[in-house]
C-alpha positions, -999 to 999 in steps of 0.1 A, spaced: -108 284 18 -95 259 42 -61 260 57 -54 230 46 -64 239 11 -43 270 12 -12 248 23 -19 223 -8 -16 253 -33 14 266 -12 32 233 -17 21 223 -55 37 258 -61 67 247 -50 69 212 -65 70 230 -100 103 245 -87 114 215 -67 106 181 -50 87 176 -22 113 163 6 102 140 35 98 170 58 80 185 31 58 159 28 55 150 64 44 188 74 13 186 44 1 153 52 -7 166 90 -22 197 78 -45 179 57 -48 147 81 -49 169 113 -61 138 135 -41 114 161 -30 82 140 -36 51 167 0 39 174 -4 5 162 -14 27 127 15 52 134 48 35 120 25 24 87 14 55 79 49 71 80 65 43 61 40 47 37 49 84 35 83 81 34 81 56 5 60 75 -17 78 105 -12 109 89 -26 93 70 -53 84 101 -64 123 113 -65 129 84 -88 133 92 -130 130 59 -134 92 53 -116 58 54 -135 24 50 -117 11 17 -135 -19 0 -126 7 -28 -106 17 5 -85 -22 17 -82 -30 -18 -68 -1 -24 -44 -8 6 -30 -51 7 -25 -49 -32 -11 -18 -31 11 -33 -2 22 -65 -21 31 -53 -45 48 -28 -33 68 -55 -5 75 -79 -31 90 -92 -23 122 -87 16 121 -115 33 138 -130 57 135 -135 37 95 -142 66 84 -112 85 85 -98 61 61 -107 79 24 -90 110 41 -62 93 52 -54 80 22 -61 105 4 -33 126 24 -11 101 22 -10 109 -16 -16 143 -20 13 149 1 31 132 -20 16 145 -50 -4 113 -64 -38 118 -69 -53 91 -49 -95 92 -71 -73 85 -102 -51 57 -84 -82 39 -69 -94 40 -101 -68 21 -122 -71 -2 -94 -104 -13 -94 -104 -13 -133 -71 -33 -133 -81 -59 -106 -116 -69 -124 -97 -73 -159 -71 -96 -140 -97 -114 -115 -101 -155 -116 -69 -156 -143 -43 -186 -137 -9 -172 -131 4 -178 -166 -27 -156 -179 -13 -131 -148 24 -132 -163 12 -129 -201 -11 -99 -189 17 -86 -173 39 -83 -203 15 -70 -220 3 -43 -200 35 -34 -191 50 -4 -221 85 -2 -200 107 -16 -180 92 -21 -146 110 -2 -118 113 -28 -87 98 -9 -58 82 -29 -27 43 -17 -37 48 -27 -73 62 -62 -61 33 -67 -34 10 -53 -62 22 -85 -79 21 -105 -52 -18 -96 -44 -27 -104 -78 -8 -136 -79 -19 -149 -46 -58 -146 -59 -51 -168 -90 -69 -204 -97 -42 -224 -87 -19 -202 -65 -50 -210 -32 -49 -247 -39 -14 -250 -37 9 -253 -7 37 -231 7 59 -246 -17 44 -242 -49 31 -208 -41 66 -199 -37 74 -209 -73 48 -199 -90 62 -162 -73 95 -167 -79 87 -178 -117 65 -149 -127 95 -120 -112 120 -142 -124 104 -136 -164 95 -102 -153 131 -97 -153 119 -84 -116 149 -91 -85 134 -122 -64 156 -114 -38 138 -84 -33 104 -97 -36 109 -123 -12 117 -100 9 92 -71 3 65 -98 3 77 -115 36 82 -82 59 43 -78 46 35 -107 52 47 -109 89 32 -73 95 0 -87 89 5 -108 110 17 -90 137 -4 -67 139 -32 -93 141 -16 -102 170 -15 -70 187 -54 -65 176 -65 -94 194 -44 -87 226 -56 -50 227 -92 -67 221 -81 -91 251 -67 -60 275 -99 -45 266 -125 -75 277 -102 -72 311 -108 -39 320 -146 -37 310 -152 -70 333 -130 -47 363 -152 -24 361 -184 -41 362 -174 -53 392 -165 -30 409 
């Protein structure tokens, strides 16, 4: 059996008896992800980590399918790039299992979930939402970018500009009974990571070009 295996049973042990703290969770995810996370990568993964691990503190916090999908496409996207690309099932996979979410069962109710809601307006979005939706839904920044993603792939939300796309957000939270302080917010910060880190991609690509021309002349 594995180390890493043997650390997992260790740890699930112990979550019957008590949460998982940050520490806790930091120390299992290396074990079972026991390679060197490119820096522009790093301070993702560990917010990632660290926000799991206190969602899963919360009473208050179910794993819906808005959860499942703001977690597998911010994921995505913010993973873009990674190499090598196939470290990426592990990764997240250890990004859940650390935090004990069961990442085959959360990629799941995301792919089911993003098919039913696919080429919907956002009023069909919103009237989905309430009825998919058994409780009240606890405001965290995956479930609100889990919106987001869904919203921003509507009919009319890509034909629309700045604007409009802003109402049609603030609208849906707003009868969602959802904070659109916070969402503005959640959805802005992941908004300007993307593009940030697009940023650094192409200068790294740049930096790159540079050195390989260096040394072919040399």
């Amino acid at each position: 059996m594995r180390l890493y295996t043997l650390t997992l049973l260790r740890f699930t042990y112990k979550k019957l008896r008590e949460k998982l703290t940050v520490s806790d969770s930091k120390k299992l995810f290396h074990e079972q992800f026991p390679y060197v996370i490119p820096g522009l990568y790093k301070r993702i993964v560990d917010e990632m980590l660290v926000e799991l691990n206190l969602l899963n503190h919360q009473n208050e916090f179910t794993q819906d399918y808005l959860f499942c999908i703001g977690l597998t496409e911010t994921f995505k996207e913010l993973m873009k790039g990674y190499k090598p690309e196939n470290h990426l099932d592990l990764l997240f996979e250890s990004l859940c299992s650390s935090s004990n979410f069961e990442a085959k069962e959360i990629k799941e109710i995301s792919l089911k979930s993003q098919k039913e809601f696919k080429d919907k307006s956002s009023k069909d979005l919103l009237k989905l939402f309430k009825e998919k939706s058994n409780s009240k839904l606890y405001p965290s920044r995956i479930l609100n970018l889990g919106i987001y993603i869904l919203l921003s792939k509507s009919q009319e939300y890509k034909g629309e500009n700045e604007s409009e796309r802003n109402k049609i957000i603030s609208d849906v939270f707003e009868k969602l009974n959802l904070p659109i302080n916070k969402a503005d917010k959640d959805i802005g910060i992941y908004k300007s990571t993307i593009s940030r880190m697009e940023q650094a991609k192409e200068l790294i690509e740049e930096l790159r070009i540079k050195d390989k021309k260096k040394e072919q002349k040399k």
